[in-house]
N, C-alpha and C positions, 0 to 999 in steps of 0.2 A: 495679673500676669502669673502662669504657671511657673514656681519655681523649683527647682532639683537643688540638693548639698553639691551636687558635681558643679552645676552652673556657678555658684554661688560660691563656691572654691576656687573656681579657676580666676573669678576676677581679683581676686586675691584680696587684703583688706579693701572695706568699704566704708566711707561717711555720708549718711544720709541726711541733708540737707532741708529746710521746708521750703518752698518754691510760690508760686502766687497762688491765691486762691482760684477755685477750679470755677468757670462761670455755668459749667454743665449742673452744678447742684443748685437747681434751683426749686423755687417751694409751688407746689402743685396742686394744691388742697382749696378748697373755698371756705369763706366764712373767716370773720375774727373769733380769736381765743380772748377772753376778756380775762387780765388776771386779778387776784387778789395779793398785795405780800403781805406776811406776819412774820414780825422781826424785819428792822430795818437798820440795824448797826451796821458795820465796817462790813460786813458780808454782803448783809442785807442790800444798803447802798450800791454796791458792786452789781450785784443780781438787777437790782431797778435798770441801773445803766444797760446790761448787757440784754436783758429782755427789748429796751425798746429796742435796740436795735435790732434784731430778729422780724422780720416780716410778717404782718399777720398777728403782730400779739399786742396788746395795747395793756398797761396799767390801770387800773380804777379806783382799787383802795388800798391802803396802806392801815396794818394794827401794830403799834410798840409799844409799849409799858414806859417810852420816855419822851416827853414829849418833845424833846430837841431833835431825836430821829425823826417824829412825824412833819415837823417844820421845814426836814430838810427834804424829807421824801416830797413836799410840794412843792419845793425849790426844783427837785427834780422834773416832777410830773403835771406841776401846775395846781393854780389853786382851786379848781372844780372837783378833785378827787375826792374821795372821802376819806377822812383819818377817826382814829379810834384807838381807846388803849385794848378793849375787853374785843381781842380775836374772833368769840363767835357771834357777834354783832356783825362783821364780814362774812362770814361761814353763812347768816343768813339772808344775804342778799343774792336773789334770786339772778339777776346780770351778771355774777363771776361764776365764770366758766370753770378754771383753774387758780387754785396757790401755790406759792412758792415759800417755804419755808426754812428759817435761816435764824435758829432761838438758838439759846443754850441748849447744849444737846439734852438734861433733863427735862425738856417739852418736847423731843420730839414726836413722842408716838402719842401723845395725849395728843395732842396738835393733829397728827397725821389722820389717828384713828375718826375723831373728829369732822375733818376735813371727808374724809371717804363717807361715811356716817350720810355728811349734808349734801353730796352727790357730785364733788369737786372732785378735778382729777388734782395730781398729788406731785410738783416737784419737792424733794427735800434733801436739803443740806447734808452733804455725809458730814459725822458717819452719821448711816440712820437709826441706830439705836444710840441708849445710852449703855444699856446692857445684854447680854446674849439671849434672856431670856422673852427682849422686847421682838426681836426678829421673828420667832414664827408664828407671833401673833400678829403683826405686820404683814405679813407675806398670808396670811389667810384672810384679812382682811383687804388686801389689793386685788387678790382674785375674787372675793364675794363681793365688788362692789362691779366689776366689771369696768373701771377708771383706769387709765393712765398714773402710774405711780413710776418717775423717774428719781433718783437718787444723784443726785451735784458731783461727781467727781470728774472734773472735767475730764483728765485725758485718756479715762475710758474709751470713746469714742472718736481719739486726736487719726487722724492720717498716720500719725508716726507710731503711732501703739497698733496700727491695722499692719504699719510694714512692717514691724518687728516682730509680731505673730504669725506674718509671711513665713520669715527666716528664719525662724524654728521652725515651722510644721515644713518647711523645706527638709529639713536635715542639716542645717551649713551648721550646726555648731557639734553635731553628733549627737552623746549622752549628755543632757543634760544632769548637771551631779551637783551642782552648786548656784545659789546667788546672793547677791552683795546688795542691799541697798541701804543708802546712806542720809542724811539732810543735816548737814551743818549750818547753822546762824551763831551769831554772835554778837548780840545787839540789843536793847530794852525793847524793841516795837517785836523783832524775833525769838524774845521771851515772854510775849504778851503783856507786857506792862505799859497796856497803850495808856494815852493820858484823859483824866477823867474830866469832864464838859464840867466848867467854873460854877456853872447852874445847877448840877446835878443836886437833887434833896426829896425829901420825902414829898415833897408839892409837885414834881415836876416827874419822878419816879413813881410806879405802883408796885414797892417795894414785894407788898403782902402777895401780890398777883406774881411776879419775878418770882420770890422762893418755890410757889406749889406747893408740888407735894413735899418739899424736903425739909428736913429740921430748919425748925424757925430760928433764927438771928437778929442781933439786932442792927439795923441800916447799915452798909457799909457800901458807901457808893464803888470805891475799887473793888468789889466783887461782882457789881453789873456791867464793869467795862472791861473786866480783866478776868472773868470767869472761867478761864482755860485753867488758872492758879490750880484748882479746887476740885476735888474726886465726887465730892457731892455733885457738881453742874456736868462735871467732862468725866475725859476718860484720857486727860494729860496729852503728851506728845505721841503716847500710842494712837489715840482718838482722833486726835487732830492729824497730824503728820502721816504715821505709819499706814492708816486708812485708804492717804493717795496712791503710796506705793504700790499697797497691797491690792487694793482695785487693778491697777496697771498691769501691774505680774498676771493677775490671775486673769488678765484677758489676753495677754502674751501668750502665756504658756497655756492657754485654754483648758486649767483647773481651775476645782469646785471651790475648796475649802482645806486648809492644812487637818495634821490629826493631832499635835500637842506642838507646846511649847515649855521653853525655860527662858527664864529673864533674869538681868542685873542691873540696880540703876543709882544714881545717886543724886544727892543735889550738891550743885557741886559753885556755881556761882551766886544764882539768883534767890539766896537766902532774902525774900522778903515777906515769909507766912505763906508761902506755897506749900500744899500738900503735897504736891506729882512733886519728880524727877528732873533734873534738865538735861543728866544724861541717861539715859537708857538704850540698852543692846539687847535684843532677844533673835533666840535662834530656833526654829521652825524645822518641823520634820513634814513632806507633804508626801501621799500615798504614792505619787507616780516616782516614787524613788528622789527625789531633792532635796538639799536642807534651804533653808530662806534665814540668812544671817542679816534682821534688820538694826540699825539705831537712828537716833535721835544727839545730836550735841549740840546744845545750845549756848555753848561757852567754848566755841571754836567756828570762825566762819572760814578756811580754809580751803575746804573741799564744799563743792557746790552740790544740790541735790541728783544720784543718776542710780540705775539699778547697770547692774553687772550679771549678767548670766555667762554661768562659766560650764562649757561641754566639753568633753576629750577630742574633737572635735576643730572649736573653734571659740569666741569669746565673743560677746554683742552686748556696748556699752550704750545705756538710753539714757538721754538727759532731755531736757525741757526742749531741743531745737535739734537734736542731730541722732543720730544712729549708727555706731561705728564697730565694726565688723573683722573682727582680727582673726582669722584660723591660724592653728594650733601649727609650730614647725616640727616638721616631723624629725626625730633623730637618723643622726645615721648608725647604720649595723654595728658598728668598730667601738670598741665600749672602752675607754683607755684607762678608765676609772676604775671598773668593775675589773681589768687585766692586772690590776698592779700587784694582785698575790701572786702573779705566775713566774717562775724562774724567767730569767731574761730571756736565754734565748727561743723560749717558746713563745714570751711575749710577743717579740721582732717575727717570729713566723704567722702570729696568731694576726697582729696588725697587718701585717703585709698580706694579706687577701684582702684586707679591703681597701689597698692604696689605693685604688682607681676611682674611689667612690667621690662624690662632691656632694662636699659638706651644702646642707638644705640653707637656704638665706629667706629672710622674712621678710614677704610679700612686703611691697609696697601701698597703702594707702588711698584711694581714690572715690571723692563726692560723688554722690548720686543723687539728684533732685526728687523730693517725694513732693506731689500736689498738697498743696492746703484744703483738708477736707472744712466743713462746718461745723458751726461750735456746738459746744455740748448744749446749751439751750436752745439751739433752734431744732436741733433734735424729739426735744422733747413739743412744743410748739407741733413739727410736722408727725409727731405720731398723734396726737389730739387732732389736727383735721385731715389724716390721709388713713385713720384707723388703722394705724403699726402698732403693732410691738412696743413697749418701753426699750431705750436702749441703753439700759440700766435698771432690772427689775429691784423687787424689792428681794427675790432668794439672792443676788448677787449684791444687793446692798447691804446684805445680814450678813453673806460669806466674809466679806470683805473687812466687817465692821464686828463681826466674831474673832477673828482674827487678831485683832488688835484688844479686842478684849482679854481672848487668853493669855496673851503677853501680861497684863495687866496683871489677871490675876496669879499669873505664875512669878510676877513682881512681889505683889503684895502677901502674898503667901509662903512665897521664898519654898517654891516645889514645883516639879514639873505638872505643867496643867494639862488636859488630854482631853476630849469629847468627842461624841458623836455626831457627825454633822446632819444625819438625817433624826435623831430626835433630842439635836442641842443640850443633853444630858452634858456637865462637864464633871470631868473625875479631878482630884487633888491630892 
């Protein structure tokens, strides 16, 4: 639907609604995707569920480093599949098509590179690096393999993130000059202190396989079930959290990549041997004139997760189910504020040109139904047998997942961080 700022004005605020799913998107390709997953925890698990249900794509093997995940992944998938802890034991079985990847984010580009390597095409979990520097060796490896490399963020691709970049590239909100995004929790499973499986031990664990490449330690099961804790596996609430947002924004507003940041954060409840943050605010300068005010509190669940784009214009609030659309009330002429230096009775002449005027009142409010597009993995599914496009490459995986880095490191350096987005140089 072509839309204009005038049209888009005149209906005065709107809330965008999601509505049933549309039966015209249906899958058109021939042939099963046969997948492989590696990592099958709390994500992982997710991903098995929502793969089967996708058309056209069937599960075959499962790789996790613990064996209570692989027990449950055949609870899932049944017990004919194949399980394994050592990943390229999968990687070389000739009947997967595709993996789906969903580790601590320090596996993911060994994992990924790997994968592309053995002729698989590549979902993976955002973010997709662990660091800035993995992205554009990722991104030259997705193009030289000629695969499918989608990146997990689901609502890259929601119905609701297509309307919302409507209504910008419309004009309804004006200059964009500002945005808000937020995600409060307040909770042990919202601070990643999920609970660790009674079993868990070096028998059941392949602890040495789990670290990699990173400084060796000695066993700590809370660190393979809670590894969000830790700057070594993650990249804290930036990496996790910040990553969705910043995906979303930058398909809204159809930007590449910010040009610095500065960050504050603290830890402020869940003192329990965490390195990260639980609260963190950073603020963003992006080239097409915008700042991007994001945080992270996880020691307040008050405010629910939404992004706010604010224009001189108009204002467009996006949360998980709605779209809501406020234009800006315009003043009127007659300044009462700005008169009160003037002698009186020039004041009472000066007002009085504009007594006939009526004062502007703010628009009323009203639902819009957006269609339920399909989900971010069958996406990826119908680009592997209809030969699309990823609908999440891997430069918009780096952008996205850069982003959240330089927060990071403008956190941990306590300076504004700055780089280049065409050759990922960062200044400090």
């Amino acid at each position: 639907m072509a839309s204009t700022r005038r049209t888009f004005l005149r209906t005065a605020s709107a809330v965008y609604t999601l509505g049933p799913a549309s039966a015209a998107l249906a899958q058109s390709g021939a042939g099963e995707v046969r997948l492989g997953f590696i990592g099958s925890g709390v994500r992982g698990k997710q991903l098995i569920d929502e793969f089967a249900a996708v058309p056209g794509a069937r599960g075959l093997a499962v790789a996790d480093l613990y064996d209570g995940c692989r027990q449950r992944a055949q609870e899932q998938l049944g017990d004919a599949i194949w399980t394994g802890r050592d990943y390229r034991a999968l990687l070389d079985k000739k009947e997967i098509d595709a993996v789906v990847i969903a580790t601590p984010d320090h596996w993911h580009e060994k994992i990924t590179l790997d994968a592309l390597s053995a002729g698989k095409h590549v979902y993976i979990e955002k973010p997709m690096t662990w660091s800035i520097a993995e992205g554009p060796r990722l991104i030259a490896a997705a193009k030289a393999s000629g695969k499918v490399l989608q990146v997990g963020s689901q609502a890259k691709t929601s119905a609701l993130t297509a309307k919302a970049r409507e209504i910008v590239a419309s004009g309804a909100l004006g200059k964009v000059n500002m945005i808000r995004m937020a995600n409060h929790r307040n909770s042990a499973e919202g601070a990643w202190q999920y609970p660790v499986p009674p079993d868990a031990s070096e028998k059941t664990i392949d602890w040495p396989g789990w670290q990699g490449r990173t400084r060796k330690k000695a066993f700590d099961p809370a660190v393979v079930f809670q590894w969000r804790r830790f700057w070594e596996y993650s990249g804290g609430v930036a990496a996790d959290l910040f990553v969705h947002q910043f995906t979303q924004m930058h398909e809204i507003m159809g930007v590449r990549a910010p040009l610095s940041a500065v960050s504050q954060g603290v830890l402020s409840k869940w003192k329990d041997g965490r390195t990260v943050p639980d609260v963190m605010n950073s603020l963003l300068e992006y080239p097409e004139g915008f700042l991007v005010d994001v945080y992270v509190n996880q020691a307040n669940g008050q405010q629910p997760r939404g992004i706010f784009i604010y224009g001189d214009e108009g204002t467009l609030l996006v949360t998980f189910n709605r779209l809501e659309l406020t234009p800006e009330r315009k003043s009127g002429n007659a300044q009462e504020y700005g008169s009160l230096n003037f002698p009186k009775k020039l004041r009472e002449e000066y007002l009085a040109r504009f007594a006939g005027e009526a004062r502007p009142a703010r628009p009323e409010a009203r639902e819009i139904p957006v269609e339920r597009g399909q989900s971010h993995n069958w996406y990826f599914i119908d680009s592997i047998r209809n030969n699309k496009p990823s609908r999440e490459n891997a430069e918009e995986g780096h952008f996205a997942a850069a982003a959240a880095h330089l927060c990071n490191l403008a956190y941990r350096h306590r300076t504004r961080a700055s780089w280049n987005p065409d050759t990922a140089k960062v200044k400090l």
